[in-house]
C-alpha positions as semicolon CSV with decimal commas, in nm:
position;residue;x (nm);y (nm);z (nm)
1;X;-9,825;-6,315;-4,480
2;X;-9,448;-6,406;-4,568
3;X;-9,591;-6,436;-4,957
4;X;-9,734;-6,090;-4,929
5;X;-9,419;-5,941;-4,792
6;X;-9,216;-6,089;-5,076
7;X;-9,458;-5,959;-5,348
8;X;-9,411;-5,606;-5,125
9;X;-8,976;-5,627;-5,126
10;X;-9,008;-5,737;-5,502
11;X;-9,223;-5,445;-5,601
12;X;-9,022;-5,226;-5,394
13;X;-8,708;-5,348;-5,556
14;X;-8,849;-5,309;-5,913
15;X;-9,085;-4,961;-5,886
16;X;-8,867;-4,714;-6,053
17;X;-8,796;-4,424;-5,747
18;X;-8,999;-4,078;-5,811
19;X;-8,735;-3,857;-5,730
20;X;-8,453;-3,957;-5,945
21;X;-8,480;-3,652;-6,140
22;X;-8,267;-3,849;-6,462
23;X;-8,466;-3,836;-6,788
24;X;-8,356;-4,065;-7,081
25;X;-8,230;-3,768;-7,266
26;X;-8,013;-3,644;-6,976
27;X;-7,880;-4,015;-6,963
28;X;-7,813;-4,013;-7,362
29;X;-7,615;-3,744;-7,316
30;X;-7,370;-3,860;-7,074
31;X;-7,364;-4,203;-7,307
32;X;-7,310;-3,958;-7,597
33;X;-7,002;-3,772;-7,420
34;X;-6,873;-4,116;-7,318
35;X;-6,820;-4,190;-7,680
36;X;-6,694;-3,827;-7,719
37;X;-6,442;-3,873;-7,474
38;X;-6,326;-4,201;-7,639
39;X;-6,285;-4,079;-7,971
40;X;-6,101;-3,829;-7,892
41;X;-5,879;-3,976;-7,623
42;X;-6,006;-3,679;-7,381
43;X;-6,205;-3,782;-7,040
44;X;-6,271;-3,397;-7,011
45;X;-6,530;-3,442;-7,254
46;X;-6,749;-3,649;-7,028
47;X;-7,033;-3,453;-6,897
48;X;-7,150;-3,352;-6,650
49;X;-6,835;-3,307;-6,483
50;X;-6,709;-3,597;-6,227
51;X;-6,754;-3,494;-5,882
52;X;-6,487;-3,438;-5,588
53;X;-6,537;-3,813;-5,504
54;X;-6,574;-3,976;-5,807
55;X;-6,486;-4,343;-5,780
56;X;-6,336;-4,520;-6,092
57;X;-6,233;-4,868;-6,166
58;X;-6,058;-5,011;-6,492
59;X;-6,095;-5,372;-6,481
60;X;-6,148;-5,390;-6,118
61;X;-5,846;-5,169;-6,005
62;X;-5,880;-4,857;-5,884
63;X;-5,807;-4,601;-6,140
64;X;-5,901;-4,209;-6,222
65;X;-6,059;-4,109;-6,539
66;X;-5,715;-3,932;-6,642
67;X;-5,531;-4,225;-6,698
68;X;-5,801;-4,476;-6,813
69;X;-5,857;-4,546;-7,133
70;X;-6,074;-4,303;-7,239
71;X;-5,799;-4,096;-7,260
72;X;-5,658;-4,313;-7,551
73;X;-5,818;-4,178;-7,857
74;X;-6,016;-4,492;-8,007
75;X;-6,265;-4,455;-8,233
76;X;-6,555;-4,718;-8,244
77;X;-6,650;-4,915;-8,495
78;X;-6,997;-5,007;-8,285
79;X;-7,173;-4,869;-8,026
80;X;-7,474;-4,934;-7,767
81;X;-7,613;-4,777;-7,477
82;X;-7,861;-4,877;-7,212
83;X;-7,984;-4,585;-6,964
84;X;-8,133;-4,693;-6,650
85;X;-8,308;-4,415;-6,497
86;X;-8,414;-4,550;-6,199
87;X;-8,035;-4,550;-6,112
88;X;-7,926;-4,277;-6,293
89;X;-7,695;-4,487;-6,455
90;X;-7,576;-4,537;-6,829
91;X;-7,386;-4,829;-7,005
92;X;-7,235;-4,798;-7,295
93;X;-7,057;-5,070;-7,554
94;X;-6,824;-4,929;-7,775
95;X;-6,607;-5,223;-8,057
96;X;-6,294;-5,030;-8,162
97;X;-6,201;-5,246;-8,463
98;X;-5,962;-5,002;-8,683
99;X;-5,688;-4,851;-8,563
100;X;-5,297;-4,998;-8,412
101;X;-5,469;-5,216;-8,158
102;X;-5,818;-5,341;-8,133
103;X;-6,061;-5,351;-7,834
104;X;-6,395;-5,408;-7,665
105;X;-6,501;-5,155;-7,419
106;X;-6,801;-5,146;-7,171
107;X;-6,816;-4,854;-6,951
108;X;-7,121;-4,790;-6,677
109;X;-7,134;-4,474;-6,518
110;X;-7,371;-4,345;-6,250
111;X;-7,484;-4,035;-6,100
112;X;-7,606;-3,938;-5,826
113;X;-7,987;-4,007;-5,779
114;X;-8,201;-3,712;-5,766
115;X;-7,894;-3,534;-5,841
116;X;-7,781;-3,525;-6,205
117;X;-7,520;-3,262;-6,151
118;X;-7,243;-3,503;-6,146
119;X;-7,107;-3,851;-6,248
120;X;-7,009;-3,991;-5,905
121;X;-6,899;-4,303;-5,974
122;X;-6,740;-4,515;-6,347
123;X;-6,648;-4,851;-6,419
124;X;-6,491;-4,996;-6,725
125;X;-6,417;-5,340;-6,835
126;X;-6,211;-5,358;-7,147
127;X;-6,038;-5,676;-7,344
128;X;-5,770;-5,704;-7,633
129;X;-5,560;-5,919;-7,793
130;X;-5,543;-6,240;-7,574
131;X;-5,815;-6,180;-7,337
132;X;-6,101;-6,481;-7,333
133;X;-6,178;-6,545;-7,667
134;X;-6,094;-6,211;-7,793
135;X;-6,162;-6,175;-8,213
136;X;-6,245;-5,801;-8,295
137;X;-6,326;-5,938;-8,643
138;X;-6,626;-6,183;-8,499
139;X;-6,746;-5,947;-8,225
140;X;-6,788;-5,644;-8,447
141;X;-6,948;-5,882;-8,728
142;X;-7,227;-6,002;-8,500
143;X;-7,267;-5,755;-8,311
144;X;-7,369;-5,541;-8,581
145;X;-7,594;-5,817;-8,686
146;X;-7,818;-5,801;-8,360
147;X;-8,123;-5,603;-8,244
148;X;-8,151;-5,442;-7,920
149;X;-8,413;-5,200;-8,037
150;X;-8,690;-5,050;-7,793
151;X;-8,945;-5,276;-7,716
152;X;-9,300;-5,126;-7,699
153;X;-9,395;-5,096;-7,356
154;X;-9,710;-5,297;-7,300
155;X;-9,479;-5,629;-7,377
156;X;-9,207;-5,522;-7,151
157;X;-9,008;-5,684;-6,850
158;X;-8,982;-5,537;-6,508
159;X;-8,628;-5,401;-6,372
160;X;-8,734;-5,724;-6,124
161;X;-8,758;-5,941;-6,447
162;X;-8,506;-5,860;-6,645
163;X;-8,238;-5,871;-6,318
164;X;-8,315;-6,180;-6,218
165;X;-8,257;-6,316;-6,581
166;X;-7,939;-6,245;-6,552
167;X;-7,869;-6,375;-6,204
168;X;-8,006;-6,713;-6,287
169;X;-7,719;-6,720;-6,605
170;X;-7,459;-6,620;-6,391
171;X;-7,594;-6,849;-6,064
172;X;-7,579;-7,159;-6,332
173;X;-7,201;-7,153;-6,325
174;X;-7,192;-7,230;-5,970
175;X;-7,539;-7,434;-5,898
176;X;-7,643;-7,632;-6,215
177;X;-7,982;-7,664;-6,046
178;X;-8,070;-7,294;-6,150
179;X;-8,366;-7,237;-6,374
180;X;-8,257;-7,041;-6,620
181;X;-8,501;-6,853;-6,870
182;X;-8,372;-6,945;-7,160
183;X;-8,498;-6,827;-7,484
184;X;-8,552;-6,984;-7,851
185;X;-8,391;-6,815;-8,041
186;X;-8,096;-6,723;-7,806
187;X;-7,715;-6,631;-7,941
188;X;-7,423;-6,523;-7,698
189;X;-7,103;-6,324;-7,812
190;X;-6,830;-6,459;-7,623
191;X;-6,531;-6,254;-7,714
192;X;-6,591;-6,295;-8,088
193;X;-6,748;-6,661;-8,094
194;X;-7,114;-6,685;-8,151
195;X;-7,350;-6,959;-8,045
196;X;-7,600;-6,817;-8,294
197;X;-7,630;-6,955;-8,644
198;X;-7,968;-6,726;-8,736
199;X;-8,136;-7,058;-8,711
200;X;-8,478;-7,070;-8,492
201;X;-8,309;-7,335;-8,268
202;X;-8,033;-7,088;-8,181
203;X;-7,904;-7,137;-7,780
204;X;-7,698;-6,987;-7,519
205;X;-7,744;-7,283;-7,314
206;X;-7,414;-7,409;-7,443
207;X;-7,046;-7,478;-7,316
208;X;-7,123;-7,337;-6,938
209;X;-6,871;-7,433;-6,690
210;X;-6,936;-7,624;-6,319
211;X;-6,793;-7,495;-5,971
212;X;-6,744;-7,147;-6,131
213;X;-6,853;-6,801;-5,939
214;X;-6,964;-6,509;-6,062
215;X;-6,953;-6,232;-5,785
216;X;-6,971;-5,830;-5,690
217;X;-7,214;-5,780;-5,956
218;X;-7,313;-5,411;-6,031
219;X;-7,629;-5,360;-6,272
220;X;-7,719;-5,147;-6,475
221;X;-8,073;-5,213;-6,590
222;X;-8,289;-5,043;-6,914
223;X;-8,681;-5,159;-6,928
224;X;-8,669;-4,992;-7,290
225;X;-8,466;-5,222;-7,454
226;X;-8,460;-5,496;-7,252
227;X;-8,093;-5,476;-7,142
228;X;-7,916;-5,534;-6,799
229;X;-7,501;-5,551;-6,825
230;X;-7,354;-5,721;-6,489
231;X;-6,990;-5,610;-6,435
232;X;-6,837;-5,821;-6,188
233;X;-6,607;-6,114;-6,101
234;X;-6,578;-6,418;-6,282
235;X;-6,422;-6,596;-6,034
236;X;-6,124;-6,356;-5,971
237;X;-6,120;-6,193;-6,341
238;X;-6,267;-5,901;-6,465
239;X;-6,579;-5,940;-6,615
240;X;-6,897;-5,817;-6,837
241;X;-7,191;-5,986;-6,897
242;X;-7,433;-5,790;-7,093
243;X;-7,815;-5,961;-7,162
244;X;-8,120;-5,894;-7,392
245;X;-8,462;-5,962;-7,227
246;X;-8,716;-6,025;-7,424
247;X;-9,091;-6,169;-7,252
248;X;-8,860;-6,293;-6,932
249;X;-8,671;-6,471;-7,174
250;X;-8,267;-6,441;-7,210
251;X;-8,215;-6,312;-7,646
252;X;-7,910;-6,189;-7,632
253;X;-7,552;-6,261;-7,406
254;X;-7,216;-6,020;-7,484
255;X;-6,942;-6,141;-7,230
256;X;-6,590;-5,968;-7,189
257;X;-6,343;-6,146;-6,997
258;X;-5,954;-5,996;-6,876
259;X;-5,737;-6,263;-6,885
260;X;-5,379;-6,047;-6,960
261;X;-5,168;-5,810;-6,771
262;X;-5,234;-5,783;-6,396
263;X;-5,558;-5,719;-6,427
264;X;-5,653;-6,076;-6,494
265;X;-5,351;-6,212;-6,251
266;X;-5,563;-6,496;-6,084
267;X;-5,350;-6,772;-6,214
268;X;-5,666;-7,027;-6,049
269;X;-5,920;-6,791;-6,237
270;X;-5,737;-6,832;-6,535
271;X;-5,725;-7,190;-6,573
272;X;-6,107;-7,260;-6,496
273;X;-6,142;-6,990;-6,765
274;X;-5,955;-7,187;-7,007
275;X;-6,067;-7,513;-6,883
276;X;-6,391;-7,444;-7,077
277;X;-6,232;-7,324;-7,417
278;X;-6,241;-7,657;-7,601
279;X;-6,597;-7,743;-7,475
280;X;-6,758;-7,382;-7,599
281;X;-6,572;-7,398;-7,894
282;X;-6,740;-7,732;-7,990
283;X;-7,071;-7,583;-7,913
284;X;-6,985;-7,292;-8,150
């Protein structure tokens, strides 16, 4: 009985809701005006319109799309969206490479389910100069390198799948008895270091710290591709993990981790952060 009513709360979990009324286009769209906004330094440009209660974050503060930084005008170098329509939700990766000051931006938004009238809620993680690992040169280089194309749907992963993927990567950092599914090949983009070499033997099972937790996690999760990006906290720093599934199997790992400015003020966070360098940079 308890097995069946796990298989029931998994399927649940994982069965895509009927009512969402989001289409992939619609979601495309608001990725689209996303990197509209950004280019041109003008959050207007996001559409649909934010509602009355919109909630934003910028690195895990509180913020308004006014003074975020899509209303610096960036123009990127790279960019990548996943669109969740179960969720009615949209991430997008954007690598600004050119330009006075370099950066890596990931931005989720969501609207309302059922109701695609309005972006109710926006959170963006973004790194520069002196964040973890942070080389524009390397992250644009391999990034561009990578495929995250649409996988044909008789070979993919379940929402179900593809989340719990993810939580088993980020779970390792605090229990090293986690199983996680990791695949061969596998290359992770850690600020601009990269685990892959192209070789068949690739890994992301590589220069992962102990005692470390990685908390509030907020998905946002695309069957087509394969993708689910995890913003959250790595132990008190702003963070964004962003994973390739392919056949259960981890592919693909972009992290972004704040360490500058107040936004990555956990002195404690910091140094576990660092802690690590030396050990991934081996492995790289």
């Amino acid at each position: 009985m308890l097995a069946s009513l796990l298989l029931l709360a998994t399927a649940v979990v994982a069965a895509p809701s009927a009512d969402t009324g989001c289409t992939r286009d619609q979601l495309q769209a608001v990725a689209d005006s996303i990197v509209a906004a950004q280019t041109a330094g003008n959050p207007a440009l996001v559409k649909p319109a934010a509602a009355a209660d919109v909630a934003v974050t910028e690195n895990r503060q509180s913020s308004s799309l006014a003074s975020s930084i899509l209303s610096r005008a960036l123009k990127p170098d790279h960019v990548r969206s996943s669109l969740d329509t179960t969720q009615c939700a949209t991430y997008t990766e954007m690598i600004v490479a050119s330009g006075a000051k370099p950066y890596e931006i990931g931005v989720q938004v969501f609207l309302a389910p059922g109701d695609a009238s309005a972006i109710h809620r926006v959170d963006t993680i973004y790194t520069s100069t002196g964040d973890w690992l942070f080389n524009i040169t390397g992250t644009l280089y391999w990034a561009s390198k990578e495929s995250w194309t649409t996988i044909p749907e008789a070979q993919r992963d379940t929402r179900a799948v593809i989340q719990a993927a993810a939580d088993a990567y980020c779970d390792i950092f605090s229990n090293k008895s986690t199983v996680v599914p990791w695949g061969t090949p596998c290359a992770r983009l850690e600020g601009g270091s990269y685990t892959g070499k192209g070789a068949a033997d690739d890994s992301c099972n590589v220069g992962i710290p102990s005692g470390v937790t990685l908390t509030k996690r907020r998905y946002v999760i695309d069957e087509t591709i394969g993708a689910v990006d995890v913003m959250m906290a790595f132990a008190d720093l702003p963070d964004s993990h962003d994973f390739r599934v392919e056949k259960g199997k981890l592919r693909y790992v972009h992290t972004m981790t704040v360490m500058t400015g107040a936004k990555g003020k956990s002195g404690g966070a910091k140094g576990r952060r660092r802690g690590v360098t030396s050990e991934i940079k081996e492995s790289l």
